[in-house]
C-alpha positions in Angstrom: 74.5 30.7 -41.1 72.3 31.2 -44.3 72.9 28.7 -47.0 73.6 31.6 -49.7 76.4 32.5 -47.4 77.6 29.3 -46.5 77.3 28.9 -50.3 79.6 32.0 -51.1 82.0 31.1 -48.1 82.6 27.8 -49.7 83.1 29.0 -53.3 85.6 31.9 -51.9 87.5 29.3 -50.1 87.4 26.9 -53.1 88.8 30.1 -55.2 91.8 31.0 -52.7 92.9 27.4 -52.6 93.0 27.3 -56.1 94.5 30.9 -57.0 97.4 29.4 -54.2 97.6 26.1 -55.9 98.2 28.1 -59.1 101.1 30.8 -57.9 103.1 27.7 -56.3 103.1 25.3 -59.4 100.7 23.1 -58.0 103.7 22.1 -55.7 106.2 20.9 -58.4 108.1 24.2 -59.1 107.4 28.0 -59.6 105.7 27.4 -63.1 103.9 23.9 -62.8 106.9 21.9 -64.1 109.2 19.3 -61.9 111.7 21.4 -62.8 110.7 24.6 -62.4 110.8 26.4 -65.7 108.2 26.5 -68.4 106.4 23.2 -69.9 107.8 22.4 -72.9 106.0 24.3 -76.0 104.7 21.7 -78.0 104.4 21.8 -82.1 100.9 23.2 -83.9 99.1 21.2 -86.3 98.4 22.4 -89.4 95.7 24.6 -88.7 97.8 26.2 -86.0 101.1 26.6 -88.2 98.4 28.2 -91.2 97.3 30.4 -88.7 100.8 31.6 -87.6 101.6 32.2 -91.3 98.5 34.2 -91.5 99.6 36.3 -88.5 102.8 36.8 -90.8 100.7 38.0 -93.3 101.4 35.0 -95.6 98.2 33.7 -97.7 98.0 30.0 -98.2 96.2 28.2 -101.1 96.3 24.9 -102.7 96.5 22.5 -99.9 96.9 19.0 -100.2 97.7 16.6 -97.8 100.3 13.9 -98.3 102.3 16.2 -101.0 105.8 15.6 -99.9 107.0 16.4 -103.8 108.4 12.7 -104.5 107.3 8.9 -103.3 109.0 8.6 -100.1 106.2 6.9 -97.9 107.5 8.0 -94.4 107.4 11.2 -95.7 103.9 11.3 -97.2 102.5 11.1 -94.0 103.7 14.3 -92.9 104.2 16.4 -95.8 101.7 19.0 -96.9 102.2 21.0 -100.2 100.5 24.3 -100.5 100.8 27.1 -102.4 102.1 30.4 -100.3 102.6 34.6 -101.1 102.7 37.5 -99.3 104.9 40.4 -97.9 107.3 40.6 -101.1 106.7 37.2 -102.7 103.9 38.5 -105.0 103.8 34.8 -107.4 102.5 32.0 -105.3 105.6 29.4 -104.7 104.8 26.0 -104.2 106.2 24.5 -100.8 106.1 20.8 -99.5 105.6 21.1 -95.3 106.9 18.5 -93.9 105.4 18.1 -90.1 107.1 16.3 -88.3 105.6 15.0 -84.5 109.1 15.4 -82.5 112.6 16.0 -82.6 113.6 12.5 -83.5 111.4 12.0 -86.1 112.8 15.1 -87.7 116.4 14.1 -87.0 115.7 10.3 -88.3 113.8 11.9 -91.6 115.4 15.4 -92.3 118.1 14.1 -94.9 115.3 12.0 -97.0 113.8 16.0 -97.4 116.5 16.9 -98.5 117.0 14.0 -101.3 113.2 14.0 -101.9 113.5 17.7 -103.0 116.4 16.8 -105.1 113.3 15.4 -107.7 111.2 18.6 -108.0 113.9 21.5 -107.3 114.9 22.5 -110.9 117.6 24.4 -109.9 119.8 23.5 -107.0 121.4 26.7 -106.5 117.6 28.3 -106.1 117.1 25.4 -103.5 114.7 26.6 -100.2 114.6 24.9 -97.3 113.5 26.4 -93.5 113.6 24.2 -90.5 112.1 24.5 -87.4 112.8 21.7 -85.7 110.6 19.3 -86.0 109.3 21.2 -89.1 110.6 21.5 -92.7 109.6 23.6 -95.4 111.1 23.0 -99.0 110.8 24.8 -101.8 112.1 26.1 -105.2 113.7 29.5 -104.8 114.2 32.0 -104.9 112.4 33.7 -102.9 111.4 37.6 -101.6 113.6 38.1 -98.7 110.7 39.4 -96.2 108.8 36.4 -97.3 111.5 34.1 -96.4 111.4 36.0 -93.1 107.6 35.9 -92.5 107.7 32.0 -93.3 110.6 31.7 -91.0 109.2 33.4 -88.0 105.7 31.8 -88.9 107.3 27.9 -88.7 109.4 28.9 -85.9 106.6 30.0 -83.3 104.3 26.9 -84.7 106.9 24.4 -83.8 107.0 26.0 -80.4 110.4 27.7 -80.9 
């Protein structure tokens, strides 16, 4: 046998095993996982959740990092303030994004959002706040109603729901 042959022999074989190790899970269920569904989706960073608020046609200005709207310190960490507008929310509203890694810090830390937006929300009535478990977005309100919907859906695929 001629080594370019031998050579493309080997690197077919190499692709079959593969392509079967691929449609069985890699032996630990029908999708990869030990238990057979999909992996768990995991939460974006920020760059990810700006770019699923882009997809939602939402422009984001103003960033800075640490912003949580009050002195908390386990908050500072991750809350982001920025500056957002789009679909029918023609004024920029200011929102503190708090992103948190996982479900139990959100759990642990999602009342202190709540009582650290108590110091910059003016009016409670108007108060804003989306969750997407582990993410929080706060805000003074109101706000447009397709806005509110584009932020939501754009938080909502970011933290992997």
């Amino acid at each position: 046998m001629s080594r370019p042959l031998a050579i493309a022999l080997a690197t077919a074989a190499t692709a079959a095993i593969l392509a079967a190790g691929c449609a069985s899970g890699g032996g630990t269920g029908p999708a990869g996982t030990a238990s057979g569904g999909r992996p768990p989706a995991t939460p974006a960073d920020f760059e990810g959740t700006v770019a699923e608020l882009d997809r939602q046609h939402v422009a984001v200005s103003d960033v800075v990092s640490g912003d949580a709207g009050c002195n908390d310190p386990e908050l500072v960490g991750p809350a982001i303030g920025l500056s957002a507008s789009g679909a029918d929310q023609a004024t920029p509203v200011r929102i503190h994004l708090y992103l948190f890694r996982d479900g139990p810090t959100y759990d642990r830390l999602r009342q202190a959002v709540d009582r650290c937006a108590a110091t910059f929300v003016g009016d409670a009535s108007a108060y804003v706040a989306i969750d997407a478990r582990p993410f929080v977005a706060t805000s003074q309100g109101p706000w447009a109603p397709a806005f509110t919907a584009a932020v939501r859906a754009a938080l909502t695929r970011a933290s992997g729901g």
